[in-house]
C-alpha positions in Angstrom: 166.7 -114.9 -224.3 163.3 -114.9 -225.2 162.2 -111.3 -226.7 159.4 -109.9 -229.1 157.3 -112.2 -231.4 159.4 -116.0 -230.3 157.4 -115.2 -226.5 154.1 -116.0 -228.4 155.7 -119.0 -230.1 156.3 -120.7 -226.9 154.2 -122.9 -226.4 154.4 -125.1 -223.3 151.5 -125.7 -221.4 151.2 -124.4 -218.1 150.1 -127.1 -215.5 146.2 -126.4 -214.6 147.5 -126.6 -210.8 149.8 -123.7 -211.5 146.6 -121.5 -212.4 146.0 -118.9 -209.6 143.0 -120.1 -207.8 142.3 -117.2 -206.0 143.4 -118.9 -202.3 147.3 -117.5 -202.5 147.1 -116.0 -199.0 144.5 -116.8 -196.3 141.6 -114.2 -196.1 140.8 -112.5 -192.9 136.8 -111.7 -192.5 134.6 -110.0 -190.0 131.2 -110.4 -189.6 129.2 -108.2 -187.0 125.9 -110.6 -186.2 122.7 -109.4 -183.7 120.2 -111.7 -182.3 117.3 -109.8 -180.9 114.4 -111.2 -178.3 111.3 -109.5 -177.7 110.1 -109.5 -174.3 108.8 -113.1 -174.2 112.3 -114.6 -175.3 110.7 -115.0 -178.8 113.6 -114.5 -181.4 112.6 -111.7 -183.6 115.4 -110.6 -186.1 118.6 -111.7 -186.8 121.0 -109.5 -188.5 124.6 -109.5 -190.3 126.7 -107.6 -192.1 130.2 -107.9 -193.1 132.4 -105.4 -190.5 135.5 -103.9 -192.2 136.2 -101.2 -189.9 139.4 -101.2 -187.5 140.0 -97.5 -186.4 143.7 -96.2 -186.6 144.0 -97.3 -183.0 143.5 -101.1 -183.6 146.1 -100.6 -186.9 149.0 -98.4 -184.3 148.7 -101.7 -181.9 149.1 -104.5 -185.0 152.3 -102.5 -186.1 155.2 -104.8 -186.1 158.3 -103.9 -183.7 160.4 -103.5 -186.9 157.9 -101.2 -188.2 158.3 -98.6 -185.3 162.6 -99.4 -185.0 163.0 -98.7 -188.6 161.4 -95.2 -188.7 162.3 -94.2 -185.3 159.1 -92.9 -184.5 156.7 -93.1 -181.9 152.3 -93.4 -182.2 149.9 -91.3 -181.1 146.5 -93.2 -179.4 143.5 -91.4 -178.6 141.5 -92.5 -176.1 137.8 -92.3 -175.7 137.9 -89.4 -173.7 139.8 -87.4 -176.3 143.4 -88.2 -174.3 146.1 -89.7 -175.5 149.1 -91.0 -175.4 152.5 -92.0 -177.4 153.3 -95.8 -178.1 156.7 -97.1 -179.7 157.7 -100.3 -178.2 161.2 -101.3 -177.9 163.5 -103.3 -176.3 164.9 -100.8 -174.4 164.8 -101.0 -170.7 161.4 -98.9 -169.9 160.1 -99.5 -173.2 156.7 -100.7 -174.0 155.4 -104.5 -173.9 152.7 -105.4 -174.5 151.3 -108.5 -173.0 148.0 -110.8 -174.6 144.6 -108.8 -174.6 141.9 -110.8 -172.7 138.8 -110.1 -171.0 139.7 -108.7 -168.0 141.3 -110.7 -165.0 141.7 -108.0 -162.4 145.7 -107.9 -163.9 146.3 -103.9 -163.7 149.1 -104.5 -166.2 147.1 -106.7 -168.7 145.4 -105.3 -172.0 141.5 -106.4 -171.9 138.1 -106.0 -173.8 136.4 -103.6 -171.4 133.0 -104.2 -173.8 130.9 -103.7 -177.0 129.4 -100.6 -176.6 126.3 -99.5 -178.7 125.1 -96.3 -180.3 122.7 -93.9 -182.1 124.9 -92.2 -184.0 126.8 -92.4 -186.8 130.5 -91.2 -188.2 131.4 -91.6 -191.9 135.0 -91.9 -191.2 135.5 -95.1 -189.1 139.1 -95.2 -188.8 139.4 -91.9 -187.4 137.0 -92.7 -185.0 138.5 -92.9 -181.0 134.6 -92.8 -179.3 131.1 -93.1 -180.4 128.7 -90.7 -182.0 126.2 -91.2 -179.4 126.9 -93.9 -177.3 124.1 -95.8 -175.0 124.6 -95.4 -171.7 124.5 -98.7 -169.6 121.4 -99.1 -167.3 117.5 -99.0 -167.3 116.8 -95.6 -167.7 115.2 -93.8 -170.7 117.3 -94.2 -173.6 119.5 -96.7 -171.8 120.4 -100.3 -172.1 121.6 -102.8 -169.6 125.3 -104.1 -170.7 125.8 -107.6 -169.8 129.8 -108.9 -170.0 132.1 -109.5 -172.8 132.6 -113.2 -173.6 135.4 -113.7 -175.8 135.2 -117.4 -177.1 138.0 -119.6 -175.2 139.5 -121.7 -178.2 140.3 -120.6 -181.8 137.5 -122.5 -183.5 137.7 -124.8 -186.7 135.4 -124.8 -189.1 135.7 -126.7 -192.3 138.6 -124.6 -194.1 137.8 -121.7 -191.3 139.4 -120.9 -188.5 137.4 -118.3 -186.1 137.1 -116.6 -182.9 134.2 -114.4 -182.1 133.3 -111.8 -179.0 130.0 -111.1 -178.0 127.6 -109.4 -175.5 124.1 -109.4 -174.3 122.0 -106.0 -173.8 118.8 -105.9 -172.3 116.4 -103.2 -172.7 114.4 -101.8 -169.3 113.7 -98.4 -170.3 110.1 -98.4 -171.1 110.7 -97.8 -174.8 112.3 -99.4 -177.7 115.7 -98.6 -178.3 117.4 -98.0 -181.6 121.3 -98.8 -182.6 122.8 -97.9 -185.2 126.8 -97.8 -184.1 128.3 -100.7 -182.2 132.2 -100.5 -181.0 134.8 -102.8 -179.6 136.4 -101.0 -176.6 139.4 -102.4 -175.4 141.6 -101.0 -171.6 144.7 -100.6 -172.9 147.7 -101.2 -170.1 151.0 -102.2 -170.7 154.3 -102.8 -168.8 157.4 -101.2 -169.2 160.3 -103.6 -170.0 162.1 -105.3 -167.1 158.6 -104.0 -165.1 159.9 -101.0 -164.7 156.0 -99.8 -164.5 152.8 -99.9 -165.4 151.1 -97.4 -168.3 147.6 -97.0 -169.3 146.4 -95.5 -171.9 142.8 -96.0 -170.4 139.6 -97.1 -173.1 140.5 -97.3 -176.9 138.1 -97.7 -179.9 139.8 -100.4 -181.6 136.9 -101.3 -184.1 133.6 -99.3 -185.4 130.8 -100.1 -187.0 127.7 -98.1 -188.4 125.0 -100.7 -189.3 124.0 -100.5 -192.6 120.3 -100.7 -191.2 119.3 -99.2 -187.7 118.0 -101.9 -185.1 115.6 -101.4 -182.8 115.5 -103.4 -179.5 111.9 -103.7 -178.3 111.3 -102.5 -174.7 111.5 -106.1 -172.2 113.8 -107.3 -174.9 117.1 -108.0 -176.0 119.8 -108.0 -178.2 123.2 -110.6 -178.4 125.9 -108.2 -180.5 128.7 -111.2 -181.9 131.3 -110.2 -183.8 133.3 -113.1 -185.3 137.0 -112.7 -186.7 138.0 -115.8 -189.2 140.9 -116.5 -191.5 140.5 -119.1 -194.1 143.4 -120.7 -196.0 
């Protein structure tokens, strides 16, 4: 045994490949990006900002199995209407299961991104958050933006050393008047089955990530904005 003064006497050299060089586990990153068009198509700004906000409904759902079995407990989600509902899957029969989130394919049973939704408002505590501040309604009133549909991209991308996937959505601004955001959400329909299909449960629209931009942006009336966000892991 090594002990006291003799550890400073050791003197082997330790391989420079041994060094930590920062990369030990792969790091996940999310980046919320905007594109917006004025009313002649001409791009105008482009904005990003790193996006570190799941709310406590995106963490109940990434739970592992084990997690819920070995504390014998059960989750509370809140839906965007201030409902909610408990979630403990098992492998019980009538237990939850929850199949692949996608956009949505008219499957009643299937978990899907129901949009990005945009805001006015602001909330300083993001994961707490089940519903926007102020959320923009969808259509070409005053105050209101037209919501185009999700695209969630098709393939896991590769990028150098990255891998990525993003979502995004166009909005388009009739109202007569330039709109300003300053929240954007991920809102995901949240159905599952019941083991052995013993049924269907919703748990209707969660806020499964939250954003307040770090500087308000303004979509000028005949305009346009492309929300992206973009999830990547790199080893």
């Amino acid at each position: 045994m090594i002990i006291g003064e003799e550890t400073a006497n050791f003197n082997i050299r330790v391989p420079e490949d041994a060094h930590s060089s920062n990369k030990d586990m792969p790091t996940f990153s999310a980046y919320l990006i905007a594109i917006v068009r004025d009313s002649s198509g001409k791009i105008i700004q482009v904005y990003k900002q790193r996006s570190r906000s799941p709310t406590a409904n995106f963490i109940a759902l990434m739970l592992p199995y084990t997690w819920f079995t070995s504390n014998g407990t059960s989750l509370t989600l809140t839906n965007t209407g201030g409902g909610t509902c408990s979630f403990a899957p098992n492998l019980a029969r009538g237990s939850p299961c929850i199949p692949y989130p996608d956009v949505n394919t008219g499957n009643e049973g299937q978990p899907y991104i129901v949009m990005i939704q945009v805001g006015s408002g602001q909330q300083s505590n993001p994961y707490s958050a089940y519903k926007l501040a102020a959320p923009i309604a969808n259509g070409n009133g005053a105050g209101q933006l037209v919501y185009g549909q999700p695209v969630v991209s098709s393939n896991i991308m590769v990028s150098g050393n990255s891998s990525y996937f993003y979502i995004s959505q166009l909005f388009s601004n009739n109202s007569g008047a330039a709109i300003t955001i300053t929240e954007v959400g991920i809102i995901l329909q949240f159905n599952y089955y019941s083991t052995y299909y013993s049924g269907i449960i919703t748990c209707n629209q969660l806020l499964v990530w939250y954003d307040t931009l770090s500087t308000p942006i303004s979509v000028p009336n005949g305009g346009g904005i492309v929300i992206y966000y973009t999830f990547s892991v790199n080893p």
